[in-house]
C-alpha positions in Angstrom: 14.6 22.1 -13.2 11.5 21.9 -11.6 9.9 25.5 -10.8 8.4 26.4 -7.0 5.0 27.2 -8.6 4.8 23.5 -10.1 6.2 22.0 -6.7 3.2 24.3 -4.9 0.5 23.2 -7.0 1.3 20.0 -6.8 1.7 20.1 -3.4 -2.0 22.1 -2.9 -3.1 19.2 -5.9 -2.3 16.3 -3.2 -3.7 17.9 -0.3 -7.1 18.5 -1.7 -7.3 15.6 -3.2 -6.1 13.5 0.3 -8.8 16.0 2.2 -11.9 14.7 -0.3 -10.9 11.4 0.2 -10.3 11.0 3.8 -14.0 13.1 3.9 -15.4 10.4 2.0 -14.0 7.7 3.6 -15.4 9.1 7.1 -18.7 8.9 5.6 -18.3 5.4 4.5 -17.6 4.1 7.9 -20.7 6.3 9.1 -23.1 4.7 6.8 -21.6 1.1 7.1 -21.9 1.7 11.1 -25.5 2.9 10.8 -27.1 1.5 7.9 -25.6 -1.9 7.4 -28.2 -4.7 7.9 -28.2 -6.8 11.3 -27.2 -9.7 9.0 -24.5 -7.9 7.1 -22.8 -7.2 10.5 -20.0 -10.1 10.1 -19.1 -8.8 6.7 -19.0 -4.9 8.1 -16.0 -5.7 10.0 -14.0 -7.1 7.2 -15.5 -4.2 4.9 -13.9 -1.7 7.8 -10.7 -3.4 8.1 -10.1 -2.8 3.9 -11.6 1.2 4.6 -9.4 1.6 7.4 -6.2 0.6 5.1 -7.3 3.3 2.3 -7.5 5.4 4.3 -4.2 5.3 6.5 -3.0 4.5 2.6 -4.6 8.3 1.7 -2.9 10.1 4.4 0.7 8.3 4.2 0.4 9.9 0.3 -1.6 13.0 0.7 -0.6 14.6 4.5 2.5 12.3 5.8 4.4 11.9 2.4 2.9 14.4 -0.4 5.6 12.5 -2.6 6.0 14.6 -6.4 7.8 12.3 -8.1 10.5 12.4 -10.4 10.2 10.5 -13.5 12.4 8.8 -14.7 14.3 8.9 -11.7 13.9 6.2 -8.9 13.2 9.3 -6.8 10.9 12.0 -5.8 10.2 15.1 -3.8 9.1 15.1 -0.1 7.1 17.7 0.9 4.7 16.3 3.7 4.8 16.3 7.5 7.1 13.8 7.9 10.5 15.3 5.7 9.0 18.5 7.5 9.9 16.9 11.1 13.1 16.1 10.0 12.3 12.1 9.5 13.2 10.1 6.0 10.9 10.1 3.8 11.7 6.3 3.1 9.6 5.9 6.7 6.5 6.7 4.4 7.3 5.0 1.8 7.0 2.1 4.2 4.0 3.3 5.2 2.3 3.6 2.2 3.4 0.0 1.2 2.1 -1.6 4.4 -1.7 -0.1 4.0 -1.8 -1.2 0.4 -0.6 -4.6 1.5 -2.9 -4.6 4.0 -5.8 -3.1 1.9 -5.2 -6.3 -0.1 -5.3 -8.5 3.0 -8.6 -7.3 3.7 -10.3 -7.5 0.3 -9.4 -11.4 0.9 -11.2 -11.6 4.5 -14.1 -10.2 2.4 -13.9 -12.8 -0.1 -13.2 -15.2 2.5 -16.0 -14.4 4.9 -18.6 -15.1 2.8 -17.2 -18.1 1.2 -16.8 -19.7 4.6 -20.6 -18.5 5.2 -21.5 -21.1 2.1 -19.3 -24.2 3.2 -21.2 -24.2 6.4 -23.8 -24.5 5.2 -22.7 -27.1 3.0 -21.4 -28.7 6.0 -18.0 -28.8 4.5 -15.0 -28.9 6.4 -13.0 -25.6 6.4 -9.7 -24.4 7.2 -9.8 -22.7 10.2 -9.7 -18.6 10.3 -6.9 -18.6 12.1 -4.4 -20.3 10.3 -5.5 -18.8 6.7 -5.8 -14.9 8.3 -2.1 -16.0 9.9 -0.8 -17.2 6.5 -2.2 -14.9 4.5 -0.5 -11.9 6.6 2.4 -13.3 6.7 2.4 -13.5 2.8 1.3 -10.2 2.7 4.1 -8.7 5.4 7.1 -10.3 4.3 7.5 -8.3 0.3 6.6 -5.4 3.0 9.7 -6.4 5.7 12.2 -6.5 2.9 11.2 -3.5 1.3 12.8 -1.7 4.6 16.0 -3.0 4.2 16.1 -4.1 0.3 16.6 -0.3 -1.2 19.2 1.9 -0.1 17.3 5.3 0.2 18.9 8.7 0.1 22.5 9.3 0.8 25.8 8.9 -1.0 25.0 5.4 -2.8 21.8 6.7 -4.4 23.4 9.8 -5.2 26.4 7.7 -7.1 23.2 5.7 -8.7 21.8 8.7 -9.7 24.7 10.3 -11.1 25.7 7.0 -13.0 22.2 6.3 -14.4 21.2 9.9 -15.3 23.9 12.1 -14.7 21.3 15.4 -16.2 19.5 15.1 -13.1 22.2 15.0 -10.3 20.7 18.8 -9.6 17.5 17.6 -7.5 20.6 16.6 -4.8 22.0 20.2 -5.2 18.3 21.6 -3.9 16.9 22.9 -0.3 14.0 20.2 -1.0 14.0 16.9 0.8 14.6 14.4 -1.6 13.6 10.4 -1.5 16.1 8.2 -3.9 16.6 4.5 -4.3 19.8 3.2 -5.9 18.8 -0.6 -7.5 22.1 -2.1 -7.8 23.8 -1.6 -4.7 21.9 -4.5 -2.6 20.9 -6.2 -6.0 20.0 -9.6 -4.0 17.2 -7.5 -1.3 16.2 -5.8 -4.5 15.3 -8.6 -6.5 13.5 -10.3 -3.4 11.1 -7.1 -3.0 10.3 -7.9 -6.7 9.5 -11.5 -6.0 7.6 -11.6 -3.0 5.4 -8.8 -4.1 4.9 -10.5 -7.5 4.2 -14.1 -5.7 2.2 -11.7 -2.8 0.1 -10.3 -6.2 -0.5 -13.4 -7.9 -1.1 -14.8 -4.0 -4.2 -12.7 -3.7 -5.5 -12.6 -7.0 -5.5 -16.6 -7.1 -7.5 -17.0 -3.6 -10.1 -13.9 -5.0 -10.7 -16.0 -7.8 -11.0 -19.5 -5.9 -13.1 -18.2 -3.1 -15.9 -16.6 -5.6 -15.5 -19.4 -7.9 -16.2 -22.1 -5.3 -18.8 -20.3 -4.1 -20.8 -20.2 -7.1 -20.3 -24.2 -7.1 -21.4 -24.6 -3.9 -24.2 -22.4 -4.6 -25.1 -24.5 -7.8 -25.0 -27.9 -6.4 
């Protein structure tokens, strides 16, 4: 069993933690407002777009969430605002995983910025904006869509998971704490999509990182 003093400190541990962060963060915005270059300014919006996703990322986990989790159950305390207010904790778990999709996203734009800033002046034909932001958020949203509906969150089913799995720890049900479970086998297809498209979605990113900086430094050498 998990003792109150470990569940406060923890708690107290996430909090600070969230409240340095977010501080920093604000300052980051501040000097990237103030002190970025006139000819940095197209970058700056991208670079705000990825700080504005760590951030909503740090407060989903530190204020909104404040998730202890359970090792090595699919399952976790929730002691933030939103279990607080009476709302499912799954809610921030969706939160959390949209911001850090999104913080991906925008790492991209970044790359992507300044590799379309090259092929101009290459004169190279490019893909328009458009089409690769649209595609690329669509690759990036749809591991996040199914992730609503692909785990079955606490109730009766993850409870039977729980109990079937590892039966020793069917006590965190028997608690005043809110708890946040998953149960993996009961919608195994929706499951084993969430693991696919956020594999391809990895892999996704990763591969266009590479290629933008890569072709860059070709253009550059030509």
């Amino acid at each position: 069993h998990l003792s109150d003093a470990f569940i406060t400190f923890m708690m107290w541990y996430m909090h600070v933690v969230s409240a340095v962060t977010l501080t920093s963060s604000a300052g980051v915005v501040y000097l990237m407002l103030t002190k970025t270059p006139r000819h940095g300014k197209q970058l700056v919006k991208y670079l705000l777009l990825v700080q504005f996703f760590i951030t909503l990322n740090d407060f989903v986990l530190g204020v909104l969430l404040c998730a202890i989790p359970l090792f090595p159950l699919p399952a976790g305390l929730c002691e933030g605002l939103l279990c607080r207010m009476g709302l499912p904790g799954h809610s921030g778990m969706i939160l959390m995983f949209f911001s850090l999709g999104y913080v991906a996203a925008s790492i991209v734009f970044c790359f992507h910025n300044k590799h379309n800033a090259v092929v101009e002046l290459a004169k190279y034909r490019q893909l328009p904006p458009v089409v690769f932001r649209g595609f690329l958020l669509c690759a990036v949203t749809l591991p996040c869509v199914i992730f609503i509906f692909g785990y079955t969150a606490t109730g009766d089913v993850a409870m039977e998971y729980i109990l079937k799995e590892f039966p020793d720890y069917l006590w965190i049900f028997s608690s005043s704490r809110d708890v946040i479970a998953y149960s993996f086998t009961s919608n195994l297809p929706l499951v084993t999509a969430v693991y696919v498209t956020v594999a391809g979605g990895m892999t996704l990113i990763v591969s266009l990182c590479l290629f933008f900086v890569a072709h860059t430094f070709h253009l550059l050498s030509r």
